[in-house]
C-alpha positions as CSV (number, residue, x, y, z in Angstrom):
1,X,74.2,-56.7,-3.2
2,X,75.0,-58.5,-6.4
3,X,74.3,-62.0,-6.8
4,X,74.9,-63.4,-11.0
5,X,72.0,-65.2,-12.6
6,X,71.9,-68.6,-14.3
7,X,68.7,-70.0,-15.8
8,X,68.5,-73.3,-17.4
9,X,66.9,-75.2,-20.2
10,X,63.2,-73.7,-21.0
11,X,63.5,-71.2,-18.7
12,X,66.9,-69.9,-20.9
13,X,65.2,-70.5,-23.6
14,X,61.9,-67.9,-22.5
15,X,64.4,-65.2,-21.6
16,X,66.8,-65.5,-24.1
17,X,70.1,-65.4,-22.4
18,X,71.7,-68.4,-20.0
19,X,72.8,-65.8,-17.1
20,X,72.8,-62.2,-15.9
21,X,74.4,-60.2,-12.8
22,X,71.7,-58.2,-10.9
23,X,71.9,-55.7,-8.2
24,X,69.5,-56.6,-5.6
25,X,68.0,-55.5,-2.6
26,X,66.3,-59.3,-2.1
27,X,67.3,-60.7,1.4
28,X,65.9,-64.3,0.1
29,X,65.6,-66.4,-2.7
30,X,62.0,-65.8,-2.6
31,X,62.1,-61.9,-2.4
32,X,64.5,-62.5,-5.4
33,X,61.9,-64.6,-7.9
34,X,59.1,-62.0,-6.8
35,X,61.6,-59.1,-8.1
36,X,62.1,-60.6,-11.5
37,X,58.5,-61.5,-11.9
38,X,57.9,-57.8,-11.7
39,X,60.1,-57.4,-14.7
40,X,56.9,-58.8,-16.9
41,X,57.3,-60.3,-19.8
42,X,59.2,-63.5,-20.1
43,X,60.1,-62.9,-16.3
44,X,57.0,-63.1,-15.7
45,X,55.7,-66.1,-17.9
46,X,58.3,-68.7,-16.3
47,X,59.1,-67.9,-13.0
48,X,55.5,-67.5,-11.9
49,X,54.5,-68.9,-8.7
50,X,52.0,-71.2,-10.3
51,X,55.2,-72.6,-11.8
52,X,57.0,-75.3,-11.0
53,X,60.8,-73.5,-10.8
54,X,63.2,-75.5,-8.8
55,X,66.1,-72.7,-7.8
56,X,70.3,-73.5,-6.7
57,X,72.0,-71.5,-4.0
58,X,75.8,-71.6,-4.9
59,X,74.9,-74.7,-6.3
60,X,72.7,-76.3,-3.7
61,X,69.1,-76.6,-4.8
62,X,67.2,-74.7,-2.1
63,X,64.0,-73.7,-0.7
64,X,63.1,-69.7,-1.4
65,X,63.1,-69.1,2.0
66,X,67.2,-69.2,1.4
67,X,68.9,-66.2,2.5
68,X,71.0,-64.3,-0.2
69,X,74.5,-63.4,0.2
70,X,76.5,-60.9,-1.9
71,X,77.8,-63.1,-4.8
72,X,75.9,-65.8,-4.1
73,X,75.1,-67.9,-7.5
74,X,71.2,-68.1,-8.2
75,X,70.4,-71.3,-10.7
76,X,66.6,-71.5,-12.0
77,X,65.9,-74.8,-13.6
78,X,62.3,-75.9,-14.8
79,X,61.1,-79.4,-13.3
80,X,63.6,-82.4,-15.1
81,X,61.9,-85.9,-15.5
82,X,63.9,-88.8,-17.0
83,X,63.2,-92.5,-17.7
């Protein structure tokens, strides 16, 4: 299936671009973070499961455990404090 990409603040900045389509074979959001982390690199760096990532579903902010759909919308933001 293909879902687009859309990454967010720090997280755009580590990767260097603010969205990508993918072809996937992830059934969850979860499946989906552990197949970009194998990418290495950036990839690797900020979505790490020692990091705190908060990901959207179609613009929802979900748990991983999220089931993907074929054009579904993924959305990784770092953590976002305010005062």
């Amino acid at each position: 299936m293909k879902v687009q990409l859309r990454y967010f603040a720090s997280i755009r900045e580590a990767i260097g671009t603010g969205s990508e389509s993918l072809e996937t074979a992830a059934a969850t959001l979860a499946a989906l973070r552990d197949e970009l982390i194998a990418r290495g690199g950036a990839y690797a760096d900020v979505l790490a499961h020692g990091r705190a990532v908060r990901v959207a579903l179609n613009q929802t902010m979900s748990d991983e455990a999220a089931a993907l759909s074929d054009g579904a919308e993924v959305g990784f933001f770092p953590p976002v404090t305010g005062g």
